[in-house]
N, C-alpha and C positions, 0 to 999 in steps of 0.2 A: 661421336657417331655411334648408333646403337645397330645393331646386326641380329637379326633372329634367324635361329637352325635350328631345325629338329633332325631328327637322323633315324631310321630304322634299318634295323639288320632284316632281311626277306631270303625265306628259300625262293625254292622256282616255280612255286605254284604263286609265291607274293609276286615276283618277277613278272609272271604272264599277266594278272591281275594288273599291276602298273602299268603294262604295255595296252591292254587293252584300254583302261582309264586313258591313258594319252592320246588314243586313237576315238575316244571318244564312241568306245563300243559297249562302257558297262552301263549299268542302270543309272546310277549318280552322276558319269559325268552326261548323260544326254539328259539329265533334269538339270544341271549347271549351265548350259550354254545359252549364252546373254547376245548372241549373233551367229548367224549361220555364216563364220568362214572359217579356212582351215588353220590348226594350231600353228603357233610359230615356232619351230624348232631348227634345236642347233646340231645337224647330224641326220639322224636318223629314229624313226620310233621302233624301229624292229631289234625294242630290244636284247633279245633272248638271242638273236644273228651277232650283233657288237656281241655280249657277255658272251658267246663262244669263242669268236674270232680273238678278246682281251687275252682270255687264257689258253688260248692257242700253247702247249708247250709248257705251260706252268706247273710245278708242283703244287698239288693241293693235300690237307689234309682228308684225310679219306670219311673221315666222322664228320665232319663239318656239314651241319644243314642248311645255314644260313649262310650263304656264301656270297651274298651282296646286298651294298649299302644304300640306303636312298636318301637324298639328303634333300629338304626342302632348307633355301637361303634366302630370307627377305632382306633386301638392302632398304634401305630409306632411300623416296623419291628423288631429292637432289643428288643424289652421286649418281644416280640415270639420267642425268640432265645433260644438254648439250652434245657437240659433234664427237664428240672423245667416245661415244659409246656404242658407236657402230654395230655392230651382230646382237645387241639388246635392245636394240629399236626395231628390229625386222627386217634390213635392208641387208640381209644374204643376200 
């Protein structure tokens, strides 16, 4: 089985940028959408609300600008197959 990631480290102006792409508020993603219904998500899109409430409490280094990661993970189709895969077919 083959797996593709990519990964970027983002400050918080990348952060907002992402949040707005998921909410389908930037220029790109309203030229991407192939049907007008709402994204299927696991959580919440407000992102920058979760990244505060994570590190609630945490030591950070104080230099650090890029302080989170974005990970895009493509599975191959059959291991999304069948009943076993529940919260990835949209039936939250």
């Amino acid at each position: 089985m083959k797996v593709s990631v990519r990964c970027r480290a983002l400050d918080m102006a990348g952060l907002a940028a992402q949040e707005a792409h998921g909410k389908r508020e930037d220029k790109i993603s309203k030229k991407r959408v192939i049907r007008d219904t709402s994204p299927l998500v696991a959580g919440s899109l407000d992102l920058r609300r979760l990244y505060d409430a994570h590190i609630k409490g945490a030591k950070q280094n104080a230099g650090a600008k890029k302080t989170v990661l974005h990970f895009i993970v493509r599975f191959p189709p059959e291991v999304l197959e069948g009943a076993s895969v529940g919260r990835f077919t949209g039936s939250m």
